[in-house]
VEXTI-412478 format. One line per field, with one value per atom (N, C-alpha, C, O): residue number from 1; atom name; z, x, y; residue in three letters. Coordinates in steps of 0.001 Angstrom, whole numbers, plus 500000, padded with zeros to 6 digits. Each point is the difference from the previous one (the first is absolute). Example, Ala and Ser with C-alpha at 12.3 -4.5 7.8 and 13.67 -1.06 7.14 Angstrom:
seq: (1/1/1/1/2/2/2/2)
atom: (N/CA/C/O/N/CA/C/O)
up: (507800/500000/500000/500665/498615/500060/500730/500169)
east: (513190/499110/500900/501036/498614/500820/499230/500509)
north: (494310/501190/501200/499981/501069/501190/501090/501108)
type: (Ala/Ala/Ala/Ala/Ser/Ser/Ser/Ser)
This chain:
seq: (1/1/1/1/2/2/2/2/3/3/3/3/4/4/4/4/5/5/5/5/6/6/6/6/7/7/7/7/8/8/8/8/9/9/9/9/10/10/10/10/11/11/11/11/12/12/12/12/13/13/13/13/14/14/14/14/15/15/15/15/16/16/16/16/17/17/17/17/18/18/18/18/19/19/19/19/20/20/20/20/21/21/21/21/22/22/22/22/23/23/23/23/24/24/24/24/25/25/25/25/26/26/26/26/27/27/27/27/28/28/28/28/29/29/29/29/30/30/30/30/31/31/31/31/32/32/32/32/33/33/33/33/34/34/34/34/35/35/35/35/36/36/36/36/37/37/37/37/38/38/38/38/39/39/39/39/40/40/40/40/41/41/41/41/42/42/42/42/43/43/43/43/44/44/44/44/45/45/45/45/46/46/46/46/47/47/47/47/48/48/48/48/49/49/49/49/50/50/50/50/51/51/51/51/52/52/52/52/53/53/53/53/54/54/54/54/55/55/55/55/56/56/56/56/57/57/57/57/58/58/58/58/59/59/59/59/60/60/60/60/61/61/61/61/62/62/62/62/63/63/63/63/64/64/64/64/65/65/65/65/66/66/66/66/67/67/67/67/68/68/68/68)
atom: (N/CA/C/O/N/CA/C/O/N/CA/C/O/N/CA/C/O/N/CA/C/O/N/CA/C/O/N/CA/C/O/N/CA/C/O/N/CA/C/O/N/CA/C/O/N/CA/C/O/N/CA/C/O/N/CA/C/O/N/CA/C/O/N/CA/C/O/N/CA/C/O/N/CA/C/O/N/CA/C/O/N/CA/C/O/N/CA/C/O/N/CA/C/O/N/CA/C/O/N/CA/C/O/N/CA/C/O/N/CA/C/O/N/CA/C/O/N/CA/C/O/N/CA/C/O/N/CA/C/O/N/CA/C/O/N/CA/C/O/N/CA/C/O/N/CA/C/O/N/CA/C/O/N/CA/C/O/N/CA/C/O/N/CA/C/O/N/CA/C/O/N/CA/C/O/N/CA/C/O/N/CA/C/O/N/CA/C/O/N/CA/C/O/N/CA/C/O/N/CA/C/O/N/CA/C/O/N/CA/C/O/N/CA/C/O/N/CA/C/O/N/CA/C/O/N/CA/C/O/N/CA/C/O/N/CA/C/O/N/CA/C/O/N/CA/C/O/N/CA/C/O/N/CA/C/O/N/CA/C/O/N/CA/C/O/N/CA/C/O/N/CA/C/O/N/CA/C/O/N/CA/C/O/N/CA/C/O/N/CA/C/O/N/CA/C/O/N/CA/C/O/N/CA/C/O)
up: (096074/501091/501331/500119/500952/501434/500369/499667/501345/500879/501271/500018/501124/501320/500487/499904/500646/500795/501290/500702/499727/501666/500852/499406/501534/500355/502099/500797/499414/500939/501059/499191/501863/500476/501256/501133/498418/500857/500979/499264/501637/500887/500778/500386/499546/501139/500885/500001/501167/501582/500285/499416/501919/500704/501603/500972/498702/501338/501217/499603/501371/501033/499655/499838/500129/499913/501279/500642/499977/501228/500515/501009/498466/500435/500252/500834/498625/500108/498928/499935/498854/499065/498768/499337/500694/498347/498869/499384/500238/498940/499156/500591/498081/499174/499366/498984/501453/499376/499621/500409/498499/498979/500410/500398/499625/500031/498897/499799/499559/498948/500170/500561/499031/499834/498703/499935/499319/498966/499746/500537/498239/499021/500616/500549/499357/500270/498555/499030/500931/498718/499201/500420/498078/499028/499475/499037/501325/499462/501551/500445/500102/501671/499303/498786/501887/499967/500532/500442/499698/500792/501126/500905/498732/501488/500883/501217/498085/500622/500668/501163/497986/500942/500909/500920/499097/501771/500693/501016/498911/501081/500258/501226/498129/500550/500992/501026/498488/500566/501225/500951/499365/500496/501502/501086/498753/501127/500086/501102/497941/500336/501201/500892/498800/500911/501632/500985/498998/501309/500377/501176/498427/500587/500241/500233/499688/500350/500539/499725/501081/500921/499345/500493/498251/499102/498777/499435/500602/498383/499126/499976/498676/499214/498643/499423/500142/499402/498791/499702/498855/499221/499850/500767/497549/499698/498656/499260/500447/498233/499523/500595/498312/499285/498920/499315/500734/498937/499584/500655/497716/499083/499299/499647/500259/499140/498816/500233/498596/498757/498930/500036/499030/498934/498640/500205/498145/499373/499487/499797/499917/499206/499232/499447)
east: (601365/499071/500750/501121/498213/500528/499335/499015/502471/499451/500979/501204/497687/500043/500711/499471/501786/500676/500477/500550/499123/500012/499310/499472/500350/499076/500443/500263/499692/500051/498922/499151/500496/499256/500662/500342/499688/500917/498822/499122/500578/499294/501199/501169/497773/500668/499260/498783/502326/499295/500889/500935/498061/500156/500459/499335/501819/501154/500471/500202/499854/500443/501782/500620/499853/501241/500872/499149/501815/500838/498788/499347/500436/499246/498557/499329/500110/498877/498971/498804/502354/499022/500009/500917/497782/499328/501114/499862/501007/500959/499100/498950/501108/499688/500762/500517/499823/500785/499128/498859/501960/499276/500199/501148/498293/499715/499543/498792/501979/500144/499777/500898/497992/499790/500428/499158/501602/500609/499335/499049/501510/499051/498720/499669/499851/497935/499501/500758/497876/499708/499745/499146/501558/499287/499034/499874/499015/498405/499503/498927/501746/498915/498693/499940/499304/499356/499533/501034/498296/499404/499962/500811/497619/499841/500515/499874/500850/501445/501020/500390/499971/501138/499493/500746/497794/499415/499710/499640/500299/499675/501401/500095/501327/500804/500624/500649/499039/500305/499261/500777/498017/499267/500308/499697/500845/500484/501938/500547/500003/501099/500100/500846/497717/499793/499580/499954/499781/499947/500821/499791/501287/500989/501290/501165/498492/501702/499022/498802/501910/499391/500136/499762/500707/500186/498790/499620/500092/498774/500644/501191/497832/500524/499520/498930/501957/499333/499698/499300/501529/499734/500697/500877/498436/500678/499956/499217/501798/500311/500220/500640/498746/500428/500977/499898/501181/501070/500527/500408/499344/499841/501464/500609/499732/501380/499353/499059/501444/499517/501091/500486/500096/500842/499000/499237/501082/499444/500340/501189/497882/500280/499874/500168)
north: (635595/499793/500092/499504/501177/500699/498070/499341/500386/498913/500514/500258/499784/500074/498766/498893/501295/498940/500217/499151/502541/500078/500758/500940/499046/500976/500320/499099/501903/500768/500827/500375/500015/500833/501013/499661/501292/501153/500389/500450/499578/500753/501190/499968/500968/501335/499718/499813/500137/499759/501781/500548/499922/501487/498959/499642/500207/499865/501464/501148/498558/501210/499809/498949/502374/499983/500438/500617/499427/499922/501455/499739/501406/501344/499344/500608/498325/499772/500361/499718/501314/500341/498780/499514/500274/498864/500107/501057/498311/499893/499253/499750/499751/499271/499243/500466/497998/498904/499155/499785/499585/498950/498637/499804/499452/498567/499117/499875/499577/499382/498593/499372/499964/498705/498949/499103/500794/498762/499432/499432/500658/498103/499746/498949/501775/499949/499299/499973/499459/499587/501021/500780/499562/500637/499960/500757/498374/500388/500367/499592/501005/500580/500712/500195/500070/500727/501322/500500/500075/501585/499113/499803/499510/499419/499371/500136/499004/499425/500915/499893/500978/501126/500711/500335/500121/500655/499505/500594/497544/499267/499846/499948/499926/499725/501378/499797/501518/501206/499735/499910/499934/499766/499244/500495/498447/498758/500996/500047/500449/500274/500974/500067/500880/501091/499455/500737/497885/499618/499493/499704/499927/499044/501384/499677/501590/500932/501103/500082/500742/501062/501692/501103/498468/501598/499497/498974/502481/499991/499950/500310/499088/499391/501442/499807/501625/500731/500266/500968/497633/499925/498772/499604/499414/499068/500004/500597/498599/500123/498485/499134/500767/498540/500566/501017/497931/500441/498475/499041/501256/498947/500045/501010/497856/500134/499128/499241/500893/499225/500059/501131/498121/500365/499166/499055/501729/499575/498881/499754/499414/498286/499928/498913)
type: (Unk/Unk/Unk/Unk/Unk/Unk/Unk/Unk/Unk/Unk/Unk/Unk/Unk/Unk/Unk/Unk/Unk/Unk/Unk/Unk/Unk/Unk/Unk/Unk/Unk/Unk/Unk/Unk/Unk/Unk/Unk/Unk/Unk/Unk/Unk/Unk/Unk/Unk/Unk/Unk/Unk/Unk/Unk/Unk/Unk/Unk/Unk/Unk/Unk/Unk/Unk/Unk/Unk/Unk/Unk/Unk/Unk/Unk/Unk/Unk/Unk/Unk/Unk/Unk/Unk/Unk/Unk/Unk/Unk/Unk/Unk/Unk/Unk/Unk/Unk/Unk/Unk/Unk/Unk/Unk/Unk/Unk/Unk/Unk/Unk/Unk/Unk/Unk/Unk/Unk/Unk/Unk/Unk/Unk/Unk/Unk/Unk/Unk/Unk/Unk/Unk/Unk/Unk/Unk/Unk/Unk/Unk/Unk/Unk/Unk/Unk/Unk/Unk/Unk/Unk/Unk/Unk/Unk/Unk/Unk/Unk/Unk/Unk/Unk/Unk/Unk/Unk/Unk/Unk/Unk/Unk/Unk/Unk/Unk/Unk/Unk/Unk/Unk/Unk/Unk/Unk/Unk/Unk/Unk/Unk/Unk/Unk/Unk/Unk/Unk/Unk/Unk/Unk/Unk/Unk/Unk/Unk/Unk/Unk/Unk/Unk/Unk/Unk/Unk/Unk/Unk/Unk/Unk/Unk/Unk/Unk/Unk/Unk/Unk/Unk/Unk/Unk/Unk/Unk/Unk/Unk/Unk/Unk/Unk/Unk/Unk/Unk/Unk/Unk/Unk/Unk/Unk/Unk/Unk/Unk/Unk/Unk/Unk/Unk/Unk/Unk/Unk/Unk/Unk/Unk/Unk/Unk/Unk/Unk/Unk/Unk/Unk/Unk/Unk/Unk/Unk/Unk/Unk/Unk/Unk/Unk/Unk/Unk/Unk/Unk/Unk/Unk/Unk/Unk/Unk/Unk/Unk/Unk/Unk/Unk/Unk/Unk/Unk/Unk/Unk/Unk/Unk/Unk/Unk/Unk/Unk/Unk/Unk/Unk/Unk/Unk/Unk/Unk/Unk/Unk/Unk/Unk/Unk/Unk/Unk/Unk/Unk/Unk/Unk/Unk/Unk/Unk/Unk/Unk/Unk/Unk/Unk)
């Protein structure tokens, strides 16, 4: 049996780079709860996208788990 013991959320933010052209760096949030949810992760994308001045152009949940 897979048991979930960590969990992660990578968002790609579109940053200006020294030229001004949109680069794409990751922003990595830690130890988030492993039962999040959908709705839970676009309300948090959601408020993240208001609090920084670059768009937010994809996000990923990434589950770590080993078997028990």
């Amino acid at each position: 049996m897979l048991q979930l013991f960590k969990a992660n959320i990578i968002l790609k933010v579109l940053k200006a780079d020294e030229d001004g052209e949109p680069k794409e760096v990751n922003v990595t949030l830690s130890n988030v709860r492993t039962d999040l949810t959908e709705a839970e992760m676009t309300q948090l994308i959601q408020a993240f996208q208001t609090l920084i001045s670059y768009p937010v152009s994809a996000a990923q949940l990434v589950q770590y788990s080993h078997i028990a």
